[in-house]
ZANU-538345 format. One record per residue: residue number from 1; residue in three letters; x, y, z of N, C-alpha, C in turn. Coordinates in Angstrom, 2 decimals. Layout:
// residues N
<atom i="NUM" aa="ALA" n_px="X" n_py="Y" n_pz="Z" ca_px="X" ca_py="Y" ca_pz="Z" c_px="X" c_py="Y" c_pz="Z"/>
...
// end
This chain:
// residues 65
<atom i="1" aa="UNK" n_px="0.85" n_py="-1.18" n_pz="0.00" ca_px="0.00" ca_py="0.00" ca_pz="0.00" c_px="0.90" c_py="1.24" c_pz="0.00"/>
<atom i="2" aa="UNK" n_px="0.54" n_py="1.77" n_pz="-0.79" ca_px="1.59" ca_py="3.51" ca_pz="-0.48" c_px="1.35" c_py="4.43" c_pz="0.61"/>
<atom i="3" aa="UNK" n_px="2.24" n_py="4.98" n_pz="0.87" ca_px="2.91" ca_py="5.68" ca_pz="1.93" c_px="1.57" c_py="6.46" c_pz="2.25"/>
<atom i="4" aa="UNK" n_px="1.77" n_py="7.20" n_pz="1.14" ca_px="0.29" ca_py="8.39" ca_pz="1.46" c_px="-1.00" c_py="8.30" c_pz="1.08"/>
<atom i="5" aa="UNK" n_px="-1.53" n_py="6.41" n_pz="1.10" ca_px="-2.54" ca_py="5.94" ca_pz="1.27" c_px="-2.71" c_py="5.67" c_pz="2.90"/>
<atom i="6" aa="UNK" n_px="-1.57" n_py="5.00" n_pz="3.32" ca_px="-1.60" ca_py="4.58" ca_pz="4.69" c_px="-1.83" c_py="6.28" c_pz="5.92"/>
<atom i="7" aa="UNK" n_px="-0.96" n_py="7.26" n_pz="5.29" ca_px="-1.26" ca_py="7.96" ca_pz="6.08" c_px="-2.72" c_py="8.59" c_pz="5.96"/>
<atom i="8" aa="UNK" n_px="-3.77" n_py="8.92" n_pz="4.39" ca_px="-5.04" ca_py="9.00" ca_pz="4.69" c_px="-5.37" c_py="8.51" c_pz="5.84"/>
<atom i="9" aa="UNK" n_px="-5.61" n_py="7.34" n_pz="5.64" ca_px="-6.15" ca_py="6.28" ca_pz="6.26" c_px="-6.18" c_py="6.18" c_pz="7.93"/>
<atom i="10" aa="UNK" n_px="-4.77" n_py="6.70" n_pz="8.49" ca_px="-4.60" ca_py="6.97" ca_pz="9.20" c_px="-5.34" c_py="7.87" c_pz="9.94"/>
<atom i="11" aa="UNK" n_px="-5.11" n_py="9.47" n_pz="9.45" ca_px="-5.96" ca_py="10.39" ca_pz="9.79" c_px="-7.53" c_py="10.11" c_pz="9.58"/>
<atom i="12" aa="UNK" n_px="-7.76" n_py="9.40" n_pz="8.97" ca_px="-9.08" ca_py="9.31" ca_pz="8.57" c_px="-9.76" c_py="8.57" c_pz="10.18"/>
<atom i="13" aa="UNK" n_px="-9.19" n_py="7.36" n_pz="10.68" ca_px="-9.04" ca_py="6.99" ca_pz="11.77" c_px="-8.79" c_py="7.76" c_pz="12.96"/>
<atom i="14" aa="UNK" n_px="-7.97" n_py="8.05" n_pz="12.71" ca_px="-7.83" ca_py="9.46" ca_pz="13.86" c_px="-9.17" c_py="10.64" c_pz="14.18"/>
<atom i="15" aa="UNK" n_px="-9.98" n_py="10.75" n_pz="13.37" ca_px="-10.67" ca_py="11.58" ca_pz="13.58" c_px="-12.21" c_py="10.83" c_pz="13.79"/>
<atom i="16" aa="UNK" n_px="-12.50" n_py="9.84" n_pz="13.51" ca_px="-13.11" ca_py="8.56" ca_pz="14.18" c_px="-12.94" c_py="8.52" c_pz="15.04"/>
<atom i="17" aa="UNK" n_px="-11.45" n_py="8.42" n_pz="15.97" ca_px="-11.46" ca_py="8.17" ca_pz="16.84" c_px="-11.43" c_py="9.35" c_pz="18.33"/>
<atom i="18" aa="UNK" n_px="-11.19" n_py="10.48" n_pz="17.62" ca_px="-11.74" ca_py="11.80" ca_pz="18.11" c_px="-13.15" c_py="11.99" c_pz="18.25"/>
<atom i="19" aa="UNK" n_px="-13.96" n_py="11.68" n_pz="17.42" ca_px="-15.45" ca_py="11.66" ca_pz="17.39" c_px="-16.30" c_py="10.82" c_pz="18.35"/>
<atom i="20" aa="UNK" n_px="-15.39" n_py="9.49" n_pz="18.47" ca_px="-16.26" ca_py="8.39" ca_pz="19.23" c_px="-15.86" c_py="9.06" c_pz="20.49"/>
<atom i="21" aa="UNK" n_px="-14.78" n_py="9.25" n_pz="21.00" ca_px="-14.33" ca_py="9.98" ca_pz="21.90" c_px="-15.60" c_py="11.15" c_pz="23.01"/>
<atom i="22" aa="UNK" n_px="-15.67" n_py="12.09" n_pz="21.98" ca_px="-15.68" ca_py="12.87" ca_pz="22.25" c_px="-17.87" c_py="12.92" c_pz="22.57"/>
<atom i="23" aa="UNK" n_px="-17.97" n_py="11.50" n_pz="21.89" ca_px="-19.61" ca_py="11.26" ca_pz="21.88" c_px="-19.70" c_py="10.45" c_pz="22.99"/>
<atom i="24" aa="UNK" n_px="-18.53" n_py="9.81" n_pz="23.31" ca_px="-18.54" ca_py="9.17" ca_pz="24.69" c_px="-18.93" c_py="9.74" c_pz="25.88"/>
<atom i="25" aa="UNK" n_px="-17.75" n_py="10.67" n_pz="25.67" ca_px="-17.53" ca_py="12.14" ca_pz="27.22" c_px="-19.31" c_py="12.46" c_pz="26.76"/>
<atom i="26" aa="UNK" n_px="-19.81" n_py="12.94" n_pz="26.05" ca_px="-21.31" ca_py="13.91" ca_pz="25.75" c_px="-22.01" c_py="12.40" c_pz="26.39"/>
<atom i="27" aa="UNK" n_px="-22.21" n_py="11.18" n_pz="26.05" ca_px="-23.00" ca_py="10.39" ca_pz="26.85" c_px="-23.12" c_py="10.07" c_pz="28.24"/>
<atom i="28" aa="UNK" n_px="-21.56" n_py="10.03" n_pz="28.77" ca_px="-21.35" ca_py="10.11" ca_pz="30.18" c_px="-21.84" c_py="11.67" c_pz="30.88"/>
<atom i="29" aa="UNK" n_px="-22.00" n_py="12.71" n_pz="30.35" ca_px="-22.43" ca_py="13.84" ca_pz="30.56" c_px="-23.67" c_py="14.11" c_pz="30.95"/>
<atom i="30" aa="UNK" n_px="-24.64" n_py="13.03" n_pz="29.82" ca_px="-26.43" ca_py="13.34" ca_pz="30.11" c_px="-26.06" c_py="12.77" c_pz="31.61"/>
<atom i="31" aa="UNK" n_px="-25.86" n_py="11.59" n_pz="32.12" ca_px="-26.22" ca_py="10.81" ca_pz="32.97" c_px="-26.91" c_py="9.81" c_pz="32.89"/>
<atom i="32" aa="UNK" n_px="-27.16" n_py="9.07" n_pz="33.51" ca_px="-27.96" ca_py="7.98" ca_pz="32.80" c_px="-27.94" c_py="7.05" c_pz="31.67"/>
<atom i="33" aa="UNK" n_px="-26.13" n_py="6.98" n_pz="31.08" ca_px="-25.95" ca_py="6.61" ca_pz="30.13" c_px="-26.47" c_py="4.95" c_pz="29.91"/>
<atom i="34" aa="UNK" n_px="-26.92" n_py="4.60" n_pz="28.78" ca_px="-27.06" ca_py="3.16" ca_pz="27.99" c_px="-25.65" c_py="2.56" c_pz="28.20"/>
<atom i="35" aa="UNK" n_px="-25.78" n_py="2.11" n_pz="29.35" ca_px="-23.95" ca_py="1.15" ca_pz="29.51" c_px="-23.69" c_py="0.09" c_pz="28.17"/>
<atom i="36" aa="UNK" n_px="-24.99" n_py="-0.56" n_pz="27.43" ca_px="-24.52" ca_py="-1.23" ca_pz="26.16" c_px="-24.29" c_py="-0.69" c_pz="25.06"/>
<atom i="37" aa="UNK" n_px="-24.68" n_py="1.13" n_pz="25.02" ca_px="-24.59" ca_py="1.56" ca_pz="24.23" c_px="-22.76" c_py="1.83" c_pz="24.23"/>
<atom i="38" aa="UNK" n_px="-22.52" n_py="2.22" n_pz="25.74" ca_px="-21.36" ca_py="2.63" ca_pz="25.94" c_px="-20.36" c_py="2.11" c_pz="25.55"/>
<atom i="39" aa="UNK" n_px="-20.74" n_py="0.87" n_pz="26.80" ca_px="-19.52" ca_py="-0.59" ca_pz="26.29" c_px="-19.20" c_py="-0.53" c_pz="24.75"/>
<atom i="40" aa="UNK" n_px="-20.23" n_py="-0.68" n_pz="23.67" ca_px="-20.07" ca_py="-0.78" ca_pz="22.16" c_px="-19.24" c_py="0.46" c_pz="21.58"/>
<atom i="41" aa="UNK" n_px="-18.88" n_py="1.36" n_pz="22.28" ca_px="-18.71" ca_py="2.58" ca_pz="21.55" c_px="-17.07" c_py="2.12" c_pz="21.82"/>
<atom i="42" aa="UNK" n_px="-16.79" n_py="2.26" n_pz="23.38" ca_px="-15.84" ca_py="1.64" ca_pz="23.39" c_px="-14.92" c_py="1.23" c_pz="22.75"/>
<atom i="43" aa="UNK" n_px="-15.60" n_py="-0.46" n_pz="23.03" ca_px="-15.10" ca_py="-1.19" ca_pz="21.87" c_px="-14.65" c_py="-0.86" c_pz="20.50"/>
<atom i="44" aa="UNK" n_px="-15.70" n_py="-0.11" n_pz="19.62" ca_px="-15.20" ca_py="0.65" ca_pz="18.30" c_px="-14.07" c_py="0.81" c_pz="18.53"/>
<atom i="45" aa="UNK" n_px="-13.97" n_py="2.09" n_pz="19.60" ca_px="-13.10" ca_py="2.94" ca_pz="19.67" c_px="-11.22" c_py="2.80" c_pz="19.74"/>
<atom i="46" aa="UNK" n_px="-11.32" n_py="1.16" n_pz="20.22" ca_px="-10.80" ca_py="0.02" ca_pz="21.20" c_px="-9.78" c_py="-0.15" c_pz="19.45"/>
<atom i="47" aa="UNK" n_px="-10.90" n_py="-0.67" n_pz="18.88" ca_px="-10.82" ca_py="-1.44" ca_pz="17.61" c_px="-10.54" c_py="-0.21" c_pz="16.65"/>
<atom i="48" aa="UNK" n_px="-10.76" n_py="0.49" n_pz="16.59" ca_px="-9.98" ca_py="1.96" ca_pz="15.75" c_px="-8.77" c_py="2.38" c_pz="16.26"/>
<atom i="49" aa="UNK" n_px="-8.50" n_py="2.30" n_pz="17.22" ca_px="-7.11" ca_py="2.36" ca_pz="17.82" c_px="-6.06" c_py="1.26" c_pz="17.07"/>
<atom i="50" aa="UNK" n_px="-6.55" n_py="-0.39" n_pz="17.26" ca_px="-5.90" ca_py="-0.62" ca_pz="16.82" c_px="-5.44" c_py="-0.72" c_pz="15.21"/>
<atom i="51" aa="UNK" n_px="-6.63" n_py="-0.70" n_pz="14.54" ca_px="-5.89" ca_py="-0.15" ca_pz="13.53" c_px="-5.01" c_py="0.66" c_pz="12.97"/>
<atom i="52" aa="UNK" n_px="-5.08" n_py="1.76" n_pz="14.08" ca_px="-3.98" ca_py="3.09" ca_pz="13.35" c_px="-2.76" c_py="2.09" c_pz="13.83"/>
<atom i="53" aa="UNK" n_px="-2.48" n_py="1.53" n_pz="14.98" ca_px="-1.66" ca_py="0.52" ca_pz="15.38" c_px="-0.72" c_py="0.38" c_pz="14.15"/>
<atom i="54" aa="UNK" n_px="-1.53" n_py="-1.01" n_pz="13.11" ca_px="-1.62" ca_py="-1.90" ca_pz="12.38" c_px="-1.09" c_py="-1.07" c_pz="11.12"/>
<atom i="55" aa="UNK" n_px="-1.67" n_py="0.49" n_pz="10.78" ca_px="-1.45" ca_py="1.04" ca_pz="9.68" c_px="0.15" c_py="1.82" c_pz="10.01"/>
<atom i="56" aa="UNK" n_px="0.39" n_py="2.49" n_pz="11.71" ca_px="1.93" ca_py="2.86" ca_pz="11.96" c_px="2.67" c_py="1.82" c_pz="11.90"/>
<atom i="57" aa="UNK" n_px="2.33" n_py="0.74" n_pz="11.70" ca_px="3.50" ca_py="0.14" ca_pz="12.09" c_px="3.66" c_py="-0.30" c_pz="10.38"/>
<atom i="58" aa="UNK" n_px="3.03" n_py="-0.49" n_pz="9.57" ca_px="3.38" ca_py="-0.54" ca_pz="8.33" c_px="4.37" c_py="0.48" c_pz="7.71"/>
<atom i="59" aa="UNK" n_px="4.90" n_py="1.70" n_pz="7.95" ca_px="4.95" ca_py="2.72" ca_pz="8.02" c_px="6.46" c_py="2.81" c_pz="8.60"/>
<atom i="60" aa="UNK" n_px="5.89" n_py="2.18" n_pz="10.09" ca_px="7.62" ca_py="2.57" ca_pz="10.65" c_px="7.48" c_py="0.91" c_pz="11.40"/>
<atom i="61" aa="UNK" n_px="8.27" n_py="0.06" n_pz="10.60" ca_px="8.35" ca_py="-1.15" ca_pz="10.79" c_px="9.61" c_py="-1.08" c_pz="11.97"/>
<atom i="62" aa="UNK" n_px="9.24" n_py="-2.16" n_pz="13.09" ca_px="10.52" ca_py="-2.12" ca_pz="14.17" c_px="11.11" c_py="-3.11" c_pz="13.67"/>
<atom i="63" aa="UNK" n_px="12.57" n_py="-2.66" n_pz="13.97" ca_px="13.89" ca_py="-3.60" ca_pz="13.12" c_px="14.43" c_py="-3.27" c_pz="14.50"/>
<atom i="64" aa="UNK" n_px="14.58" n_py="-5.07" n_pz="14.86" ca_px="15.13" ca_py="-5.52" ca_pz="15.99" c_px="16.97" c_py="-5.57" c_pz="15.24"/>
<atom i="65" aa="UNK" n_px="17.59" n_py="-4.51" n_pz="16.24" ca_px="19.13" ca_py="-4.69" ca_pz="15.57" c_px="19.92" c_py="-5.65" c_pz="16.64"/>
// end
């Protein structure tokens, strides 16, 4: 994959993961939050992480010297 596909991709993730974020904090805020709604958001959020993971490390591969 090219360089400056992976980094789209990246940011593209990144701001997903700003969003789920940030809809999290606003649910914990009403009170009364849907804990399955929560847990799930989470998780996404969990699972968008690791992708940017998966896409840096394509990127900047560790070379055990």
């Amino acid at each position: 994959m090219d360089e400056a596909v992976i980094r789209a991709n990246i940011e593209q993730l990144r701001v997903a993961h700003r969003d789920l974020d940030a809809a999290i904090d606003a649910l914990l805020l009403q009170g009364g939050a849907d804990q399955l709604r929560l847990a799930r958001m989470k998780r996404q959020k969990l699972r968008i992480r690791d992708e940017i993971v998966i896409l840096e490390d394509q990127l900047f591969p560790d070379i055990i010297a």
